[in-house]
N, C-alpha and C positions, 0 to 999 in steps of 0.2 A: 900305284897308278894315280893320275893326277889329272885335273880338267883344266889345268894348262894348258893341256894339246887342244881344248876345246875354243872355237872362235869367242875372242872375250863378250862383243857386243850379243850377239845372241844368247847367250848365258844371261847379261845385265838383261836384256830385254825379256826375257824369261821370269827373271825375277822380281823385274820392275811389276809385269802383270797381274804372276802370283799373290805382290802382295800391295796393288790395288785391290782388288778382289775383298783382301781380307781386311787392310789395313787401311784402306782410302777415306773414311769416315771417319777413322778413329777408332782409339777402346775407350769406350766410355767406361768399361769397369773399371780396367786399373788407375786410368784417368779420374775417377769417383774415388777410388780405395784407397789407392799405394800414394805417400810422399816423394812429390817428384826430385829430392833429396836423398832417396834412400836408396843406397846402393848395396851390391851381395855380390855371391859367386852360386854359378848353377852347374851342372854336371848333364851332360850327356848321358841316360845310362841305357845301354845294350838290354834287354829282358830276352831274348830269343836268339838261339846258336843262327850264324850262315853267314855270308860275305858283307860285308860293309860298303857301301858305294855310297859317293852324295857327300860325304863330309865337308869336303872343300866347300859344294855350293851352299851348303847350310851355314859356315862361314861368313858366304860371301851376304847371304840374308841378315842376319844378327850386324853385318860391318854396317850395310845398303840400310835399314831402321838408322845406325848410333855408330859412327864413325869411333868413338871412342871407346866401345866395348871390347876389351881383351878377350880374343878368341884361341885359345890353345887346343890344337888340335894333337892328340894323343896315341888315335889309331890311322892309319892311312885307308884309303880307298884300295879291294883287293885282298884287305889282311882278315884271313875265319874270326871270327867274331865269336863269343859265347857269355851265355847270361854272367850279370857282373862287372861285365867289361864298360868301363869310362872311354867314351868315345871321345869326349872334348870337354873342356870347362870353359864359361864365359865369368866374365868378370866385367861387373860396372854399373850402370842405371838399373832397377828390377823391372822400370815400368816400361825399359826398351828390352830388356831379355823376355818379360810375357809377350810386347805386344809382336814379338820375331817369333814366339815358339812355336805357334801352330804352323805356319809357311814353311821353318827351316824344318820340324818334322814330315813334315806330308812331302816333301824332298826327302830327305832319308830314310824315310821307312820304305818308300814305296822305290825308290832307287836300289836300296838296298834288297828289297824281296826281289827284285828283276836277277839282280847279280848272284843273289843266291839259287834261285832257282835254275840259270843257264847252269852255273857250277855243278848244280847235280844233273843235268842231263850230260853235261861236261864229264863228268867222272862216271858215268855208265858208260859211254863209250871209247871209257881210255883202252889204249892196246889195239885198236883201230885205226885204218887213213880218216876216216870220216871226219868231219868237222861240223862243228853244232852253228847255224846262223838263225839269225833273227828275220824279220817279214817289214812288213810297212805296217802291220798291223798296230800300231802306236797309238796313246793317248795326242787327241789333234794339240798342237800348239809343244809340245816336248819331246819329242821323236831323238831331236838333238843329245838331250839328256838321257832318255832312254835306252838308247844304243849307245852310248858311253856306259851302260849301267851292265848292261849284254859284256860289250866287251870287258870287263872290268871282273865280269863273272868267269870269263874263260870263254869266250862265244866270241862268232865273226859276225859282222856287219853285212848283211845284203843291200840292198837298193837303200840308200838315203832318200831319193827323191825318183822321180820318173823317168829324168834327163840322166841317168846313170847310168842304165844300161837298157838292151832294146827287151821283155821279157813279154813271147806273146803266150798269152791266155786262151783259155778254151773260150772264150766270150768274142775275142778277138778271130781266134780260127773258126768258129759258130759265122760269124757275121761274113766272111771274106769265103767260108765254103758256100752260104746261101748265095755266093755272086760269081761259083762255079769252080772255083780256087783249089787246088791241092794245094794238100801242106808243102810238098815240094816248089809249088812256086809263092806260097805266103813269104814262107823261108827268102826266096831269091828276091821275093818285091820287100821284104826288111834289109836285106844286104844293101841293094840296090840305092834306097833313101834312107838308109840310117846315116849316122857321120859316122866319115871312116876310121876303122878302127874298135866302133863300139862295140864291144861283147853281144851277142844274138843269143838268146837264150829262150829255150820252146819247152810246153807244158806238151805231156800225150799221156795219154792213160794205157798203153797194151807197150810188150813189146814188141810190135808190130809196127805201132809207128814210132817209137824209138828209134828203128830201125830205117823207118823214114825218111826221119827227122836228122838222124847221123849222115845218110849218103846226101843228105842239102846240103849238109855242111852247117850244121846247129855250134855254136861253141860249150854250150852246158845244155842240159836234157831235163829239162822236171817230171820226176815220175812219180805223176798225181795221185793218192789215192790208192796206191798198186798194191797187191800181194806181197809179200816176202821173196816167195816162187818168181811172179813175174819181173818183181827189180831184179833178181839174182840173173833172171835171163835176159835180161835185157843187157846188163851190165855185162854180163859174159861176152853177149856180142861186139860191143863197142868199146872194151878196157883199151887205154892208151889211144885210144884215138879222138876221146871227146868224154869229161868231166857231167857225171851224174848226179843228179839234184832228188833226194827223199825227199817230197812235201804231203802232208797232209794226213789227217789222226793221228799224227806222231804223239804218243806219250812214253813217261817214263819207263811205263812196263814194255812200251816194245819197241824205243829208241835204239834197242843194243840190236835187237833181229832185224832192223832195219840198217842197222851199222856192218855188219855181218856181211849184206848182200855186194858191197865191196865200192859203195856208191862215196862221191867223195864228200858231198855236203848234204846234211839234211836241215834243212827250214821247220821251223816251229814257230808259230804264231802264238802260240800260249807264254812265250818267256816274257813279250809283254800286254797281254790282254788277258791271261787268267793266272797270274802272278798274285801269293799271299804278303801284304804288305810287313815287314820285318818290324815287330814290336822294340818299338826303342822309344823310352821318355824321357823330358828335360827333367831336374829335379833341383829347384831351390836348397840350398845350405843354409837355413832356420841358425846356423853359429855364427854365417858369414853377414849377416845383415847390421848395418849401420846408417844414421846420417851421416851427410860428410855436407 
């Protein structure tokens, strides 16, 4: 996989930020230390097994510092990873390969623990229809990359942004019951002013109103929060005739009893807001250092 598919300026402007942030002042230490003369070759190295994601853009950081640093990229975005593994070597300036390390890292470890992590809720519910998606639940400013990292692990993309599909919430049906509403006509007043075509997608907590929510005419069902028992019956009632959504305490130990109850997608907010960042560090080659 590749972030090719991904829109180039939003990517550049991602990374432009990142490494303001870091870089906009300056390194005053390598700038104090290293001769701006001395060049080497650094190593990517993998410390920790799970998916690799982020490569390319950590490329694109070390090129965005030093157009002229040699970036060889060794493993792809997608390929299992395990301690040992050379991810990429740079070659060229030391004091443009330090002052890129930290940015292009904090891109790839934490891209990569995203893509590792989907992976394993990915592979608990193999042998299942179900399909594992991610939330809007995203660090602000990188969502972009984030769900490139989702998908990259074996996970589907939900709502990128607001405008993508119509998805009401119990805050939503809270606010429109207090103004006398059935869910039966929340339902019809979204058909009504959504743009045509847009997917309609409803949150309910029983199979009761599942069952609601299906004769409106819901396109996908979110069953927030529910028992095992009650998605199973819910699902039962409405298979083939409307696409059902597991969201909510979803973990690994009870993603697969949730996959079970025959529901097609389950939402997990955890693949990017309680993700372990995947240990991976740059490492100087102390044989490859010269002036030039």
């Amino acid at each position: 996989m590749s972030t090719s598919q991904l829109p180039e300026r939003q990517v550049e402007a991602i990374i432009e930020a990142a490494l303001e942030e870091d870089t906009g002042q300056g390194d005053v230490t390598s700038e104090a230390l290293i001769p701006t003369d001395l060049a080497g070759k650094a190593t990517i190295l993998v410390k920790e097994s799970g998916v690799l994601a982020g490569i390319d853009v950590a490329r694109r950081v070390f090129q965005y510092i030093d157009p002229m640093l040699q970036v060889e990229i060794l493993i792809k975005d997608g390929t299992a990873i395990k301690p040992g593994d050379i991810a990429a070597t740079i070659d060229g300036s030391v004091i443009s390969i330090l002052e890129s390390e930290r940015t292009a890292l904090n891109f790839l470890q934490r891209l990569s623990g995203i893509a590792s992590t989907t992976a394993e809720y990915v592979a608990r519910v193999k042998g299942t229809e179900a399909r594992i998606y991610d939330t809007r639940k995203t660090t602000p400013g990188i969502r972009l990359l984030e769900k490139y990292a989702v998908r990259t692990g074996g996970g589907q993309n939900h709502r990128m942004h607001l405008a993508e599909a119509v998805l009401i919430k119990d805050n939503h049906i809270a606010a429109l019951r207090a103004m006398g509403m059935s869910l039966t006509e929340i339902l019809a007043k979204a058909r009504k002013n959504a743009p045509a075509g847009i997917t309609i997608e409803v949150e309910v907590n029983s199979a009761k109103e599942a069952e609601e929510a299906m004769q409106a005419g819901a396109d996908i069902i979110m069953l927030d929060n529910m028992s095992a028992a009650e998605m199973k019956k819910a699902v039962e009632k409405g298979a083939g005739r409307v696409k059902f959504e597991a969201s909510g305490n979803i973990t690994l130990d009870n993603v697969r009893q949730a996959a079970m109850t025959g529901v097609d997608m389950i939402s997990i907010g955890a693949l990017t807001h309680s993700y372990k960042a995947l240990d991976i560090s740059l490492e100087m080659e102390s044989q490859t250092l010269k002036l030039i």
